[in-house]
Each structure stands twice: as C-alpha cells, then as structure tokens.
NUKOL-580445 format. One record per residue (C-alpha): residue number from 1; residue in three letters; chain; x negated, y negated, z negated. Coordinates in steps of 0.25 Angstrom, whole numbers, plus 2048, in hexadecimal, padded with zeros to 3 digits. Example, Ala and Ser with C-alpha at 12.3 -4.5 7.8 and 13.67 -1.06 7.14 Angstrom:
// NUKOL-580445
{r 1,'ALA','A',{7CF,812,7E1}};
{r 2,'SER','A',{7C9,804,7E3}};
END
This chain:
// NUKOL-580445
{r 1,'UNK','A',{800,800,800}};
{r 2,'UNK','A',{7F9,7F2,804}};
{r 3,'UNK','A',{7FD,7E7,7F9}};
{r 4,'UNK','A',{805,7DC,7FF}};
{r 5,'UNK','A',{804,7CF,7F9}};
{r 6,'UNK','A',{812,7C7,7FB}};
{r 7,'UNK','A',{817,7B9,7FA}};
{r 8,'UNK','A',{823,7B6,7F2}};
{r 9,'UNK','A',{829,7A8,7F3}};
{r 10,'UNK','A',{825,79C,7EB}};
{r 11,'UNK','A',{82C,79A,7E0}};
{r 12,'UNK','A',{82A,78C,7D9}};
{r 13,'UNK','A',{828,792,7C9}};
{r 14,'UNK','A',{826,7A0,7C4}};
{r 15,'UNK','A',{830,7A9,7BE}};
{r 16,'UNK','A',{82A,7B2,7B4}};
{r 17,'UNK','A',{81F,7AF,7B6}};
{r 18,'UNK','A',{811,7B8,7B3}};
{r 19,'UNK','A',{807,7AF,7B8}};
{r 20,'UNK','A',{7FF,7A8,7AE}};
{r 21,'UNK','A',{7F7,79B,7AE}};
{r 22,'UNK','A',{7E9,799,7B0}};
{r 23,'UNK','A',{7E4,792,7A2}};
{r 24,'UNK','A',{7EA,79F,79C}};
{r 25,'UNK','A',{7E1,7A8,7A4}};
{r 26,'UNK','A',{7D3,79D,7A0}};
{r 27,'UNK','A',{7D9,79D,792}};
{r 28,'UNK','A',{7D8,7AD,792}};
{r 29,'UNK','A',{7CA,7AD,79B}};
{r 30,'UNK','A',{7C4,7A5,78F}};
{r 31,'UNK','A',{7C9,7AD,784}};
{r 32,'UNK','A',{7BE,7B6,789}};
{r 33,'UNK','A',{7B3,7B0,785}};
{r 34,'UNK','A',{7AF,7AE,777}};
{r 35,'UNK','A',{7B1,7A4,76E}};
{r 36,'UNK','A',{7B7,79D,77A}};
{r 37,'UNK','A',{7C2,791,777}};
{r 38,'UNK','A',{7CB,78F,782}};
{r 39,'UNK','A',{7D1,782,784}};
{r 40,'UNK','A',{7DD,781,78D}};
{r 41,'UNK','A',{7DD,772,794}};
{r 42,'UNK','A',{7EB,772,791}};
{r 43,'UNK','A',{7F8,76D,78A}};
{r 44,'UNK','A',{7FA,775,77C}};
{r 45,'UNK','A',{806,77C,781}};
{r 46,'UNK','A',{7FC,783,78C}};
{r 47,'UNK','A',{7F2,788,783}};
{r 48,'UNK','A',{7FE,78C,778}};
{r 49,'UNK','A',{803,795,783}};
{r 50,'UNK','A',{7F9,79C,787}};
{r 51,'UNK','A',{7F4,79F,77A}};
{r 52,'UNK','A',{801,7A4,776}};
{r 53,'UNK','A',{800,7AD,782}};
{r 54,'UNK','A',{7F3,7B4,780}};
{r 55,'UNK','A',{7F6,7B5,771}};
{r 56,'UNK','A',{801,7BE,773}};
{r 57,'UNK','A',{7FC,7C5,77F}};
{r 58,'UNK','A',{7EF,7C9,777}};
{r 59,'UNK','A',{7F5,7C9,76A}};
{r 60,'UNK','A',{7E9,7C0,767}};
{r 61,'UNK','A',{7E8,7B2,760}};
{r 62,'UNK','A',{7E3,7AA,76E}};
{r 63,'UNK','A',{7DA,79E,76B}};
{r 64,'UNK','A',{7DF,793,777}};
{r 65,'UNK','A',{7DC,784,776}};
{r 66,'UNK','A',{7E1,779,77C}};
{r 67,'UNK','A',{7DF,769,781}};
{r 68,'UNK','A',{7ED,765,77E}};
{r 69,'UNK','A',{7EE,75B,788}};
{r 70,'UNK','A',{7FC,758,78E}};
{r 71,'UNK','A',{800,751,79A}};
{r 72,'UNK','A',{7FE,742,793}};
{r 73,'UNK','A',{7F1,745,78D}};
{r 74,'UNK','A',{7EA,74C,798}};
{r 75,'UNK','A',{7EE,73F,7A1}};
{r 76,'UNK','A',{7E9,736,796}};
{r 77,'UNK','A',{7DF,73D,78E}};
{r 78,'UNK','A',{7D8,745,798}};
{r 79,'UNK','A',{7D5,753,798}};
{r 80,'UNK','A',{7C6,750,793}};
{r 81,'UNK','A',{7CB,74A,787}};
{r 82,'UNK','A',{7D4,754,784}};
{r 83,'UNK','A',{7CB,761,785}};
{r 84,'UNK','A',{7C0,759,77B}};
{r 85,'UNK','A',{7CA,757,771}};
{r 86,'UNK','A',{7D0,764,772}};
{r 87,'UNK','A',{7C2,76A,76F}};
{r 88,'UNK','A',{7BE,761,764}};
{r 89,'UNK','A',{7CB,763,75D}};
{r 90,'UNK','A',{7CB,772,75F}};
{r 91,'UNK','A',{7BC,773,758}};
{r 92,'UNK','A',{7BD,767,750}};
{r 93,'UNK','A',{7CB,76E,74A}};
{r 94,'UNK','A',{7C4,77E,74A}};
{r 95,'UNK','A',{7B6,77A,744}};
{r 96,'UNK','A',{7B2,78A,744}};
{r 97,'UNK','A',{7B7,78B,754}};
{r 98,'UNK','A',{7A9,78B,75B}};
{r 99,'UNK','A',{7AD,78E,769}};
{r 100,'UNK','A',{7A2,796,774}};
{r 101,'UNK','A',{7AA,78E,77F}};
{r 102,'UNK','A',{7B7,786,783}};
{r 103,'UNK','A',{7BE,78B,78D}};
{r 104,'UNK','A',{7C6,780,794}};
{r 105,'UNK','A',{7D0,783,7A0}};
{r 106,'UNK','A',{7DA,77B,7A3}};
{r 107,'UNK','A',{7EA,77B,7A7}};
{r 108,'UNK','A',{7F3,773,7B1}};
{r 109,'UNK','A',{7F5,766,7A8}};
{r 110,'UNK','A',{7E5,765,7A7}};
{r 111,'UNK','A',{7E2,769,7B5}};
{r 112,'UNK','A',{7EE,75E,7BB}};
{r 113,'UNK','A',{7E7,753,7B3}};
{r 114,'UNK','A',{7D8,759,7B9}};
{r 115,'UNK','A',{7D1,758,7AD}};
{r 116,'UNK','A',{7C0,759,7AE}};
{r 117,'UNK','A',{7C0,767,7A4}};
{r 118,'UNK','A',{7B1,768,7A9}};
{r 119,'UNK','A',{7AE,75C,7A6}};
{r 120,'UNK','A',{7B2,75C,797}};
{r 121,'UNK','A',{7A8,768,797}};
{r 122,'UNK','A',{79D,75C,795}};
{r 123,'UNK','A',{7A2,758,787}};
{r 124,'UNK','A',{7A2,767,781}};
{r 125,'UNK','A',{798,76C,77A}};
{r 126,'UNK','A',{79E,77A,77A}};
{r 127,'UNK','A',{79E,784,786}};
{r 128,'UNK','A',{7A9,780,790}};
{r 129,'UNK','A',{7AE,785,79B}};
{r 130,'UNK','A',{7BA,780,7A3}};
{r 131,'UNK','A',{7C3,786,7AD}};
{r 132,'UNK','A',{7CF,77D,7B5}};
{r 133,'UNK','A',{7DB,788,7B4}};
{r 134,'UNK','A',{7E7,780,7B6}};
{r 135,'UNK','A',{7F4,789,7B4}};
{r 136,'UNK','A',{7F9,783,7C0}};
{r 137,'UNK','A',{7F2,78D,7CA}};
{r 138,'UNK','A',{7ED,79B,7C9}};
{r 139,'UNK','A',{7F1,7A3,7BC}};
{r 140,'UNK','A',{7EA,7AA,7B0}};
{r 141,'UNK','A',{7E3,7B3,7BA}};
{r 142,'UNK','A',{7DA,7A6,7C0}};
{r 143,'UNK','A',{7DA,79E,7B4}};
{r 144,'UNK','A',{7D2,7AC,7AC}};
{r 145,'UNK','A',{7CA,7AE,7B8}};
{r 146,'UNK','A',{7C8,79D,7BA}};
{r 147,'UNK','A',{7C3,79C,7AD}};
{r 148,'UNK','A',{7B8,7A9,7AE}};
{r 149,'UNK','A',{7B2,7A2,7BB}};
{r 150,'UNK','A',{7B2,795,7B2}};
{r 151,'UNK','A',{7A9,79C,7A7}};
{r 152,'UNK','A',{7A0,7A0,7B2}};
{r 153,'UNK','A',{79F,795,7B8}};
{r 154,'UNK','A',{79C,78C,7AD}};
{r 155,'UNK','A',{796,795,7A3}};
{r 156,'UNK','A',{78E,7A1,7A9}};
{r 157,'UNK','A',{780,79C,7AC}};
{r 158,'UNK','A',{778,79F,7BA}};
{r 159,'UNK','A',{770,7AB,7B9}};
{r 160,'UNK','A',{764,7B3,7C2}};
{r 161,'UNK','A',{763,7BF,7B8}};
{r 162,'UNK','A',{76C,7CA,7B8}};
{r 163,'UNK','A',{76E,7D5,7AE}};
{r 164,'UNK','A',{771,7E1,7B6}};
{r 165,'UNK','A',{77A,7E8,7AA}};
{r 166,'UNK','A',{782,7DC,7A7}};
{r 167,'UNK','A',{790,7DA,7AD}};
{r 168,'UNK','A',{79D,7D1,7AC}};
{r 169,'UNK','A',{7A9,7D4,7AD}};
{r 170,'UNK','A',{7B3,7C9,7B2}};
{r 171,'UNK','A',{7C3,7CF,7B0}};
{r 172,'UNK','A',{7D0,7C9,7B4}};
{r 173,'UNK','A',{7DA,7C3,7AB}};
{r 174,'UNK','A',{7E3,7CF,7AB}};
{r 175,'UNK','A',{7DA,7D6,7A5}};
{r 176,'UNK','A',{7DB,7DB,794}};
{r 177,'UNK','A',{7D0,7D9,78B}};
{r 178,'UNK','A',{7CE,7EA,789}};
{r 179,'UNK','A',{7CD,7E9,798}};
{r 180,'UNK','A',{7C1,7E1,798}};
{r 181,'UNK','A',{7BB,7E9,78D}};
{r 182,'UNK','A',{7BE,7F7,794}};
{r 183,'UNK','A',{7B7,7F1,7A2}};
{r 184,'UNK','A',{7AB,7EB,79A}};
{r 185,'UNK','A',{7AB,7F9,793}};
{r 186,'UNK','A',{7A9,801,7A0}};
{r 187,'UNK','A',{79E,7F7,7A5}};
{r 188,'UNK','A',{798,7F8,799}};
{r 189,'UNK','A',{798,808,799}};
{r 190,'UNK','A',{78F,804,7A6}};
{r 191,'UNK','A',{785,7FD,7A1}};
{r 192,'UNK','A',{789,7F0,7A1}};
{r 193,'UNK','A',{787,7E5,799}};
{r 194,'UNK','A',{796,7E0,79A}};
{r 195,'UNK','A',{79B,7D1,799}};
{r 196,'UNK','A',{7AC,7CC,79D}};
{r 197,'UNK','A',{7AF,7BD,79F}};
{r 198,'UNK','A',{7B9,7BC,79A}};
{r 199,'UNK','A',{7B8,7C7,78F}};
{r 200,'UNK','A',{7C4,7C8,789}};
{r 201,'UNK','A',{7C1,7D6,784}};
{r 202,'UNK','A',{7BA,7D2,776}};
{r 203,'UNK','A',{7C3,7C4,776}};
{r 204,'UNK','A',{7D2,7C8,776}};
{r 205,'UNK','A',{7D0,7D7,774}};
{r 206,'UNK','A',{7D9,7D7,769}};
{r 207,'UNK','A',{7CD,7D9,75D}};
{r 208,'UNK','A',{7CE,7CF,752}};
{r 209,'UNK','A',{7C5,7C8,74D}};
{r 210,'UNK','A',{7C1,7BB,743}};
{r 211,'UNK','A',{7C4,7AE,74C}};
{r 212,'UNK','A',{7CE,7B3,755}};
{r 213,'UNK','A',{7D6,7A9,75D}};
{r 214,'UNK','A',{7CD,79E,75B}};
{r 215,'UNK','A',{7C3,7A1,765}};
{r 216,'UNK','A',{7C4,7AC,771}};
{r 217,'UNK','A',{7BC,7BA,768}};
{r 218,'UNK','A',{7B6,7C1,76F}};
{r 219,'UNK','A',{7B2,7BF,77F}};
{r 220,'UNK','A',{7A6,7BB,787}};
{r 221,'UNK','A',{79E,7B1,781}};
{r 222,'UNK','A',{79A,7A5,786}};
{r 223,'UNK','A',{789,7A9,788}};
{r 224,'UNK','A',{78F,7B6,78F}};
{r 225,'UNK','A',{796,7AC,798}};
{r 226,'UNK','A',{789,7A5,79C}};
{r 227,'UNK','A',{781,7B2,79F}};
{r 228,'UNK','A',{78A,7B8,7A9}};
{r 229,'UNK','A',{783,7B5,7B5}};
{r 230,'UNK','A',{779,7BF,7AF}};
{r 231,'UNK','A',{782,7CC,7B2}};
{r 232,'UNK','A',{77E,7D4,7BE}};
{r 233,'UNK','A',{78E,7D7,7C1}};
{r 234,'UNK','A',{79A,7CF,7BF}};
{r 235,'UNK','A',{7A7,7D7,7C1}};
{r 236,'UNK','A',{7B3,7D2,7C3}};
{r 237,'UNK','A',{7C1,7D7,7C0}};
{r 238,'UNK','A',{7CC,7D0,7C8}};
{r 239,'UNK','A',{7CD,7C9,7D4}};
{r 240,'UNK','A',{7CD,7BC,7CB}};
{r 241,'UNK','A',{7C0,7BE,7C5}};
{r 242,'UNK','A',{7BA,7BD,7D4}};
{r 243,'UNK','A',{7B5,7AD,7D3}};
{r 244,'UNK','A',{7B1,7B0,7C4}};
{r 245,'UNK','A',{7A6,7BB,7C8}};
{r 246,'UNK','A',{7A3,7B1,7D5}};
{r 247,'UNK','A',{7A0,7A6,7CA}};
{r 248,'UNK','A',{797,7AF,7C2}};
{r 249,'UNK','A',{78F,7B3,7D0}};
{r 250,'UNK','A',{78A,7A5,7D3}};
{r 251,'UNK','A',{784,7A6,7C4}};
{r 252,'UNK','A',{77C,7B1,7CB}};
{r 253,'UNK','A',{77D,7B6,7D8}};
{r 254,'UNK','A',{778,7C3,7D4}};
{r 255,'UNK','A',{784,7C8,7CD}};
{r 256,'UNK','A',{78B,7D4,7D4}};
{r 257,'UNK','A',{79A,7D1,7D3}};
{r 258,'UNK','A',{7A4,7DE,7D2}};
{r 259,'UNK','A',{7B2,7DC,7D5}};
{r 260,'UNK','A',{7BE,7E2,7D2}};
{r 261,'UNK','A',{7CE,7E0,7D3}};
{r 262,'UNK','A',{7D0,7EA,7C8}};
{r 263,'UNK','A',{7CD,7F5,7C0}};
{r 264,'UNK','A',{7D9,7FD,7BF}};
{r 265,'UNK','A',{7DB,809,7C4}};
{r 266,'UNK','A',{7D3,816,7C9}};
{r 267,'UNK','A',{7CD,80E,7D6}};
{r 268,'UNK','A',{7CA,7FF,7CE}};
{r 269,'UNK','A',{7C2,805,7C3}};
{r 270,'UNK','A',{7BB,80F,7CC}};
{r 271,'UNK','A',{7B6,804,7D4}};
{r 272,'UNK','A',{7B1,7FD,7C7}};
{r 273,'UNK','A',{7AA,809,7C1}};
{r 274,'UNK','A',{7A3,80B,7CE}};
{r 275,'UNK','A',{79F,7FE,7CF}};
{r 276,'UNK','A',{798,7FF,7C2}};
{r 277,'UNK','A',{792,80D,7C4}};
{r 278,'UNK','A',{78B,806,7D1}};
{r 279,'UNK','A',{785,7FC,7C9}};
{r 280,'UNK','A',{781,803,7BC}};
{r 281,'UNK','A',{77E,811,7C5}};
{r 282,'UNK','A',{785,819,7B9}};
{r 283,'UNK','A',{791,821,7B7}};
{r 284,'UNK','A',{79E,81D,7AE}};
{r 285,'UNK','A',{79F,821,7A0}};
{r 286,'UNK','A',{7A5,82F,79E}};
{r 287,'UNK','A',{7B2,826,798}};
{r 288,'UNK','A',{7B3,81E,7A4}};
{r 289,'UNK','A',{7B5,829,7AD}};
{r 290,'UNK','A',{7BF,831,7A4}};
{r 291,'UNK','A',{7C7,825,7A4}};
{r 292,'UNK','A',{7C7,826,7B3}};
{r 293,'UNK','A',{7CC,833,7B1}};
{r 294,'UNK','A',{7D8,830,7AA}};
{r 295,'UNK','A',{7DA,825,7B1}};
{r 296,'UNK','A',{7DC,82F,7BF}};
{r 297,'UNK','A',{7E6,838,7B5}};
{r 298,'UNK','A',{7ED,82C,7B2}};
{r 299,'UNK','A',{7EF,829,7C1}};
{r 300,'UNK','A',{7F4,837,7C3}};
{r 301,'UNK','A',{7FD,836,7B6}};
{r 302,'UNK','A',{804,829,7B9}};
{r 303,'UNK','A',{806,82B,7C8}};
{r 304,'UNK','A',{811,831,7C7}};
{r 305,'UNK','A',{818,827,7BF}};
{r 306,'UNK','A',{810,81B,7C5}};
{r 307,'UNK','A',{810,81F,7D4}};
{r 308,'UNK','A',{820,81F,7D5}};
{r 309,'UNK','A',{822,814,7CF}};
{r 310,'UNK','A',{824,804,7D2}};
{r 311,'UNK','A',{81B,7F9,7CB}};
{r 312,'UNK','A',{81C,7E8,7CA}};
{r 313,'UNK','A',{80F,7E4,7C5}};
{r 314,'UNK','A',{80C,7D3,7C1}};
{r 315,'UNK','A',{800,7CC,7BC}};
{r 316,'UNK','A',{7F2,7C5,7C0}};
{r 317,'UNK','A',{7ED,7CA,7CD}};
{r 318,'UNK','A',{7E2,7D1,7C9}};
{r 319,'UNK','A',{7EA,7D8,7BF}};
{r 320,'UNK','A',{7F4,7DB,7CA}};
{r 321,'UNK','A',{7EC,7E3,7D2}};
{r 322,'UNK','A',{7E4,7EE,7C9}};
{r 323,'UNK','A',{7F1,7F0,7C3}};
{r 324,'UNK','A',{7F8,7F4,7D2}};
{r 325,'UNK','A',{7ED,7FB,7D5}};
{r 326,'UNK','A',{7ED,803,7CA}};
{r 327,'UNK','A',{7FB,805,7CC}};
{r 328,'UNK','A',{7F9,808,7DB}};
{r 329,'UNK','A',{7EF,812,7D8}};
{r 330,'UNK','A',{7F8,81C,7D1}};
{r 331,'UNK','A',{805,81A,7DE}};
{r 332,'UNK','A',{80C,80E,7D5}};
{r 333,'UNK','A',{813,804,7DE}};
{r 334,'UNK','A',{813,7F7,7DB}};
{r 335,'UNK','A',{81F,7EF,7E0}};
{r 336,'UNK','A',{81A,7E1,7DC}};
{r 337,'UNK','A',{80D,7DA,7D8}};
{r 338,'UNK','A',{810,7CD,7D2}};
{r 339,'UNK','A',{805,7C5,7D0}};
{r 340,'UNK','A',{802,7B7,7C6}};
{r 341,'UNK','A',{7F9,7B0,7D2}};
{r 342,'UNK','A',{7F5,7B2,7DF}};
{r 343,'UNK','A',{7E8,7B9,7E0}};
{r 344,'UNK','A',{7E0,7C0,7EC}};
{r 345,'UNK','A',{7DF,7CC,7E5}};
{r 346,'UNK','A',{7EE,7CD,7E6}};
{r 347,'UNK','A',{7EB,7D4,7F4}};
{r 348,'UNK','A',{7E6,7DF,7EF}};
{r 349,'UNK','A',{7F2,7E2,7E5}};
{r 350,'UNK','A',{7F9,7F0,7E9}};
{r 351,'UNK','A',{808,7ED,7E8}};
{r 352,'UNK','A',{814,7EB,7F1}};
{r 353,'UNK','A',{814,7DD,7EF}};
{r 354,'UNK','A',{80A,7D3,7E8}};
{r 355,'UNK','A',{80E,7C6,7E5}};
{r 356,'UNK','A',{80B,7B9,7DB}};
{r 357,'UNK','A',{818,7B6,7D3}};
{r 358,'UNK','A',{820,7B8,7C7}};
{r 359,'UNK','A',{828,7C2,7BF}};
{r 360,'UNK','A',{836,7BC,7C6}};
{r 361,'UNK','A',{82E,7C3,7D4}};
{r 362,'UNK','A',{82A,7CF,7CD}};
{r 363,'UNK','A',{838,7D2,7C8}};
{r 364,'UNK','A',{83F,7D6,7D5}};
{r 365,'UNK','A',{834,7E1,7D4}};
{r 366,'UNK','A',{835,7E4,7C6}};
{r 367,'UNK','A',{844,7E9,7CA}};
{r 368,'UNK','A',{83F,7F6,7D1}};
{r 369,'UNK','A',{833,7F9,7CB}};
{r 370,'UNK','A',{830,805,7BF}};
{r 371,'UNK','A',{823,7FB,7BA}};
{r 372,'UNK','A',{820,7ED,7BA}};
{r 373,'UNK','A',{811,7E9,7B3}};
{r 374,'UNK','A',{812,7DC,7AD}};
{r 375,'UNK','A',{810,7D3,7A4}};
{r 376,'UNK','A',{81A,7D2,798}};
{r 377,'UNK','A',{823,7C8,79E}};
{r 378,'UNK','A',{827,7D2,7A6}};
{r 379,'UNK','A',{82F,7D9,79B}};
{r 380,'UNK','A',{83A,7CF,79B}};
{r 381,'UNK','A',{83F,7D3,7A9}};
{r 382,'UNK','A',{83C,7E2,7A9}};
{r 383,'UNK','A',{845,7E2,79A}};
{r 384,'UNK','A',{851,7E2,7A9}};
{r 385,'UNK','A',{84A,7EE,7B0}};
{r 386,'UNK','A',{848,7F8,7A5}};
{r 387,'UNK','A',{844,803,7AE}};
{r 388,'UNK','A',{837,7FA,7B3}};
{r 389,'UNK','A',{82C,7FC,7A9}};
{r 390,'UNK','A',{823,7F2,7A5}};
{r 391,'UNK','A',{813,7F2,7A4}};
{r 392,'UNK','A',{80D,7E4,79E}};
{r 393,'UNK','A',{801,7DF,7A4}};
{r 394,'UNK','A',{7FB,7D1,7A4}};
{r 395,'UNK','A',{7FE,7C5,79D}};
{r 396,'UNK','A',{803,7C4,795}};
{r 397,'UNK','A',{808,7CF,78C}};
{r 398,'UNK','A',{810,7CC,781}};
{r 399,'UNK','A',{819,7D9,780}};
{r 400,'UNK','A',{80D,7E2,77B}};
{r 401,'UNK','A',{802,7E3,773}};
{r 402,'UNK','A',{7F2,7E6,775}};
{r 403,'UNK','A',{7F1,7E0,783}};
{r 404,'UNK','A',{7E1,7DC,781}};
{r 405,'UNK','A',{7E1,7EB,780}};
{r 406,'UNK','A',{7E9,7F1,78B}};
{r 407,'UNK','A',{7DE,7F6,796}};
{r 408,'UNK','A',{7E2,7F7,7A4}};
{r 409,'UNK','A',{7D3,7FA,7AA}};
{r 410,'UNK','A',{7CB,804,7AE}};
{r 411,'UNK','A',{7CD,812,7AE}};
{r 412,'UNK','A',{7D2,812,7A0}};
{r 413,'UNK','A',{7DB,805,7A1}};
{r 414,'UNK','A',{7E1,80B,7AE}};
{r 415,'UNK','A',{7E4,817,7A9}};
{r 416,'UNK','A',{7ED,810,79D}};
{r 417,'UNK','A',{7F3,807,7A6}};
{r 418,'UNK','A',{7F7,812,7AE}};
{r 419,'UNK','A',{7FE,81B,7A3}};
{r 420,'UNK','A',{806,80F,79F}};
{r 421,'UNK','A',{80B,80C,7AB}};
{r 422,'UNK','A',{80F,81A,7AD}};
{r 423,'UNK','A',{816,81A,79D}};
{r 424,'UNK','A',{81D,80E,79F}};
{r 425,'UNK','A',{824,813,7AE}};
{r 426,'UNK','A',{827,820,7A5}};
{r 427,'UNK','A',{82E,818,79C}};
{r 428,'UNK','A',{838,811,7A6}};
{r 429,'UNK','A',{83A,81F,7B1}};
{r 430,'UNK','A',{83D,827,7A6}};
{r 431,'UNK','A',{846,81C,79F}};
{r 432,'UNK','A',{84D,81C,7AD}};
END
C-alpha cells in the first residue's frame, strides 16, 4: 500500500484540536538540561498553562517562569526591560536558586512586538540561550527540535578532535524519558560513551529528589553541551531533529550523522542495531537479541487480532510514522493519519489517508474503526462508540498514570506496544 497524503479544506479555527504550540515544546526541550531555568517571554497566563499541562502529564511538580508582559507593557516597556527584571526578581526572591543556564523562548505576543532576545543576552551574566518560538507557527514538535538546534548553535564549542566511542543522541518530542534511557542503554551496551540533548531520561524520570520543581533535575548539563562537537556520531531520531544534527556538524565537519524516522518495529530497530555493529564491529548483547525474539513471537501472537482490524492514529509526525509502521508491519490498516503539522516526513507515513488536522476530522474515521491511538482527548468522543477501543499516546495524558515510563522502542518497547494493542482490541471484539 503506497501512503497517500490528502488535503482536506481549510478551515478557519480547529475543532479539538491536538496540535500544540511551540513554546511548549522549547519549555520541555529545556527541562532536559540540568539545573536549567526556562523563561517563557510571555503573559502569565502562558506560562501558567503550560506548567499546569506538564505537571499533570508527568505527575511531576514543573518548574516554568515567566516575563509577564502584556499587551501594554511590551509596547511601553520593551521586551528588554522586562526579561531583566523577570530574572532579577526570580533570584533576588529565591537566593538559593543558582541557575546552570536561562533558557528563554518566546510566544506570539513577544515575537508581534519583535523584541532583540539576543540582545538582552549581553547583560547576563548566566549561560543563556534563546530560541524565537512563536505559538503562531509550527507546533510542540519544531519548538522541541527549534530550541535543541538553539543550544548547538549557541553553546557547543567548535572542535577538530574527535573521540571515537562518544556518541549523541538527538530524540524527537514524542519520545518518554525510559525511551531515552532504554536507546542510551543499548548504545552503551556497544561501547559508547553516551550523551542525549535533550536528556529528559534523569530529568522527568519520575525519581524524586531534594530540589524538585525549582530547577530542571536531572539532564544534560551545561559543559556537556559545549563539548559536543567532540562525539565521533550524532544520531538523530525523528525527522525533526535533521537541522539539530546539521547545526552540530558545522562544530565539526568530521562528525558522522546516523538518521533515523524511527525505532519501532522488527525492520526500525534492526536498521539501528546494524548501524552500530558496523561502527563498533561487535555483536549485540545476548539480552538484545532475545528481546528480538520475542519481539518476532509478538508479531505472530498479535497478528491475528491486529491484522484484521482498523486503526486512527494522531499526534506529531514523527511519532505518527513509527507507530504506523509498527502497526503495518503486523497486517494493521490504518484508515487515518491525523497529523498536528505539516512535516515532510508525512510522505513516508503508511496509512490510507495522511493529513494535518484536528480530532472533528479524525471523528468520521473513528465511527468505523475497532482502535484509535490518541492522546487522551480522544476519550471524550470515543465514551459514543463503545465498541472502538482507545490507546493513549502523545501529549498530553492526563487519563493515566507513569507515562515518563511507558516504552515504545526498540525491540522491547515494541513488543509492549504490540500486546497492548492487541489487549485492548480484545476487550471491545469480545464485548461485541
């Protein structure tokens, strides 16, 4: 089946809608670093919601500060003025704070007015680093990967040495943090002296510690940053993360780049096993091939269930196309792919019809499906169709519980992914 991307009309406001906006993806993007403050150029009510959003999809006290400007005072005051005094008064009220860097990214009242963020970067004595995200374009998808080129431009220092078992991993927005804790895992089972910007692995892992919601815990830090252009291979997961790893190769041209879409599914992981076997010239652990293993009994324990039945999928393209591919490779028909944004990589989706919209476009396909993979605003129409079952992926996910630690990837990840597919179309066929 060749994907097939379609147009739907224009429509002048979204209905349901699952896109997200860009600061919310730099806000995330700089919670993977450590001891990272990010400050939203923004109105409070901004920064309010998107703290509010990732504090119940993690379950996590979020730290996110804010300019407070408004529409007067970013005409009168200037946006200088303000992102001074919002860091003067965020130390000079929390004397123990002792920020490793400020990360500022700004919204659609900021980026109207045009304010000179890079600028204001002269009269800050602490690392900073700025990214121009205005909610106005793109979605939580560019503003995550907008803001890891940002720290590479700004941050990583040019470098002709390269240390041949030292590899970063650049990951899309989509993915958890066990996710990039199982994939640094299996690199480091190669060898490697693994690195992830973002790292959201030891940052919004879901392990408490003293501190917590002051600062971003966990995460990459600031020197690690800087010393990037040092790694003999940059891989990126995620069509988004292409212009990251382009950013970090004019640090040093030597740098090989490995690409990938995704890793889900028998085909997406063997191509990144490979990949490292050819460079390390070693076999995988014996754990990583058992997990293979099961991951291929998986595929023939679900396909039963999976292969005659009907799937919606929606979220960020990158995450849109592992998951359709995972669910392609075991006979699953996907009916609809809905996506937040336009993305290139939206060609190589494998569903009957691809498209950028909303969940009022998904619903006609929601009617006649058995499975729709969403995230959980999807529940509220589905609570019509009792015999469509629902997977939650994406942000965000306030139905359940441990979403930091839900893994999607790999061999192992899949292999999950697939029996829960599988469960939850049990439920609904034998309720019917």
């Amino acid at each position: 089946m060749e994907p097939s991307l379609s147009s739907h009309p224009h429509k002048p406001l979204q209905v349901n809608p699952i896109k997200h906006s860009q600061p919310m993806g730099a806000t995330l993007a700089f919670l993977g670093v450590r001891d990272c403050m990010p400050l939203m150029h923004a109105a409070q009510g901004c920064a309010s919601y998107t703290k509010v959003f990732f504090t119940r999809h993690f379950n996590e006290p979020i730290a996110v500060r804010n300019t407070s400007v408004s529409d007067i005072t970013a005409v009168l005051d200037g946006g200088d003025y303000s992102i001074l005094m919002a860091i003067e008064n965020i130390t000079e009220k929390e004397k123990n704070l002792r920020p490793s860097m400020i990360g500022l990214h700004t919204t659609g009242l900021t980026e109207t007015k045009g304010d000179d963020v890079r600028g204001v970067g002269m009269h800050i004595e602490i690392p900073y680093v700025y990214v121009n995200t205005p909610d106005y374009e793109g979605g939580m998808e560019s503003g995550w990967a907008l803001t890891v080129t940002a720290m590479i431009e700004q941050l990583t220092e040019p470098s002709s040495i390269l240390k041949p078992n030292k590899l970063v991993v650049l990951p899309h927005v989509s993915m958890q943090p066990i996710e990039i804790e199982k994939i640094k895992s299996l690199c480091e089972d190669f060898g490697f002296e693994v690195y992830a910007l973002p790292d959201l692995s030891t940052s919004l892992d879901g392990y408490w510690e003293e501190g917590q919601g002051k600062l971003a815990n966990g995460g990459i830090s600031v020197e690690q940053i800087r010393d990037l252009a040092s790694c003999s291979t940059v891989v990126t997961l995620g069509a988004s993360m292409k212009k990251a790893a382009a950013a970090l190769l004019t640090k040093n041209p030597a740098t090989r780049h490995l690409h990938f879409d995704h890793l889900m599914g028998l085909e997406g992981c063997d191509n990144f096993v490979a990949a490292l076997m050819q460079i390390r010239h070693t076999q995988p652990k014996p754990l990583a091939k058992r997990w293979r293993a099961r991951l291929q009994d998986a595929m023939l324990d679900t396909h039963f269930l999976i292969g005659t039945s009907h799937f919606v999928v929606t979220g960020e393209p990158d995450m849109l196309v592992g998951i359709c591919a995972m669910l392609r490779s075991v006979g699953g028909t996907v009916d609809a792919a809905v996506s937040t944004v336009y993305s290139t990589v939206l060609e190589k989706v494998e569903a009957e019809n691809v498209f950028v919209g909303d969940l009022e476009d998904a619903r006609k396909y929601m009617e006649s499906t058995d499975l729709v993979i969403s995230n959980f605003h999807a529940e509220r129409i589905l609570h019509t169709y009792p015999h469509t079952a629902l997977v939650i992926r994406g942000f965000p996910n306030y139905e359940e519980l441990g979403n930091q630690l839900k893994n999607d990837q790999l061999y192992e990840g899949s292999t999950y992914f697939l029996f829960e597919v599988a469960n939850a179309l049990r439920h609904v066929k034998h309720a019917e």
